[in-house]
C-alpha positions as CSV (number, residue, x, y, z in Angstrom):
1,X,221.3,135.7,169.2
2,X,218.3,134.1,170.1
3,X,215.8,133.7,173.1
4,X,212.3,132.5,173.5
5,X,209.7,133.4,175.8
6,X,206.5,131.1,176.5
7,X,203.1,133.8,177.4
8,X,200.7,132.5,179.8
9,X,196.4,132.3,178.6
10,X,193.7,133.1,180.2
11,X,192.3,129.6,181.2
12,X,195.0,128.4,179.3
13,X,198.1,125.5,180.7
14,X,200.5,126.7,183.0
15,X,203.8,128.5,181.9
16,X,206.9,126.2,183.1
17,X,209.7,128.3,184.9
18,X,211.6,130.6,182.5
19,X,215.1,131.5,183.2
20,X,217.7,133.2,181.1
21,X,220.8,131.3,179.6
22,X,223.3,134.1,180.2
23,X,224.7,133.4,184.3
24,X,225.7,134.8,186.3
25,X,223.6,137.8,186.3
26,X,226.0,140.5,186.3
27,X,226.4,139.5,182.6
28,X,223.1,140.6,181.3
29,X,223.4,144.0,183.3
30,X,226.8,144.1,181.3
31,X,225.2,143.6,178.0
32,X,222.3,145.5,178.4
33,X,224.1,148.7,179.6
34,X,226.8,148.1,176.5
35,X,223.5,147.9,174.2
36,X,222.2,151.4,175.6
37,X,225.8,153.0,175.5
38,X,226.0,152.3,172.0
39,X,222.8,152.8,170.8
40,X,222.3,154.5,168.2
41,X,226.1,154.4,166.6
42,X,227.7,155.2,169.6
43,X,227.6,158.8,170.0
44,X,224.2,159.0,170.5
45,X,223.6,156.2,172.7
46,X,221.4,156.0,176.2
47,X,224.1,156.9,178.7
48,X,221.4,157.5,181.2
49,X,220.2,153.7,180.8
50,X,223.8,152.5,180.4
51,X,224.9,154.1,183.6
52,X,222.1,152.5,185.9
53,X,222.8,149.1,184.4
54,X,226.3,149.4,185.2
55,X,225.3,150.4,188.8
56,X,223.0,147.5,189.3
57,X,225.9,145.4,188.3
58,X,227.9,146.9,191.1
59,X,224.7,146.9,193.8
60,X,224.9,142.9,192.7
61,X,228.2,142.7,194.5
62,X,229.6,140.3,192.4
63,X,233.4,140.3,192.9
64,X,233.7,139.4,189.2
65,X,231.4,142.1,188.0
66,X,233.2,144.6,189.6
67,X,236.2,145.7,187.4
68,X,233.6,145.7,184.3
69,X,231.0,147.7,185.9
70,X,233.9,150.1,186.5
71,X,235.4,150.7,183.2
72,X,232.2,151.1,181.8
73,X,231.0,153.4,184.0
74,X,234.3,155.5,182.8
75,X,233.0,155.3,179.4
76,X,229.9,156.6,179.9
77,X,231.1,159.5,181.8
78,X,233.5,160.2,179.3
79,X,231.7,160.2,176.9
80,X,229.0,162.7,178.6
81,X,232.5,164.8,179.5
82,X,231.9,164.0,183.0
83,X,236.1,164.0,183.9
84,X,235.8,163.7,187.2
85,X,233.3,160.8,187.6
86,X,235.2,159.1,184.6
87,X,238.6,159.1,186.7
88,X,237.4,157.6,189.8
């Protein structure tokens, strides 16, 4: 992957609009909470960091985003042997 970003000066030109490539939104909360589950190999990822990415995918309300936010919210409590949570 790839990505640039452009830093504004002091008294320097203006910085044109930056957006990201990945859309709809949702998607970069899903990578980014994938990246901090498996951080690490896996078994030591960021499951705090993972969870709250999933749940800003799911505060998004994007029908789409919905099902994914889900299951990997189930991983990560799984993985932290938090059954209940996982099953819901």
């Amino acid at each position: 992957a790839e990505d640039r970003v452009t830093l504004p000066m002091s008294g320097g030109a203006p910085v044109p609009a930056q957006e990201s490539p990945i859309k709809p939104a949702w998607q970069r909360w899903n990578d980014y909470g994938i990246a901090s589950y498996l951080e690490g190999g896996g078994k030591r990822g960021n499951f705090k960091e993972a969870a709250a990415a999933f749940q800003k995918m799911l505060a998004l309300g994007a029908k789409d985003a919905v099902p994914h936010a889900l299951l990997n919210l189930g991983r990560v409590y799984f993985e932290e042997k938090d059954y209940p949570r996982a099953t819901l």
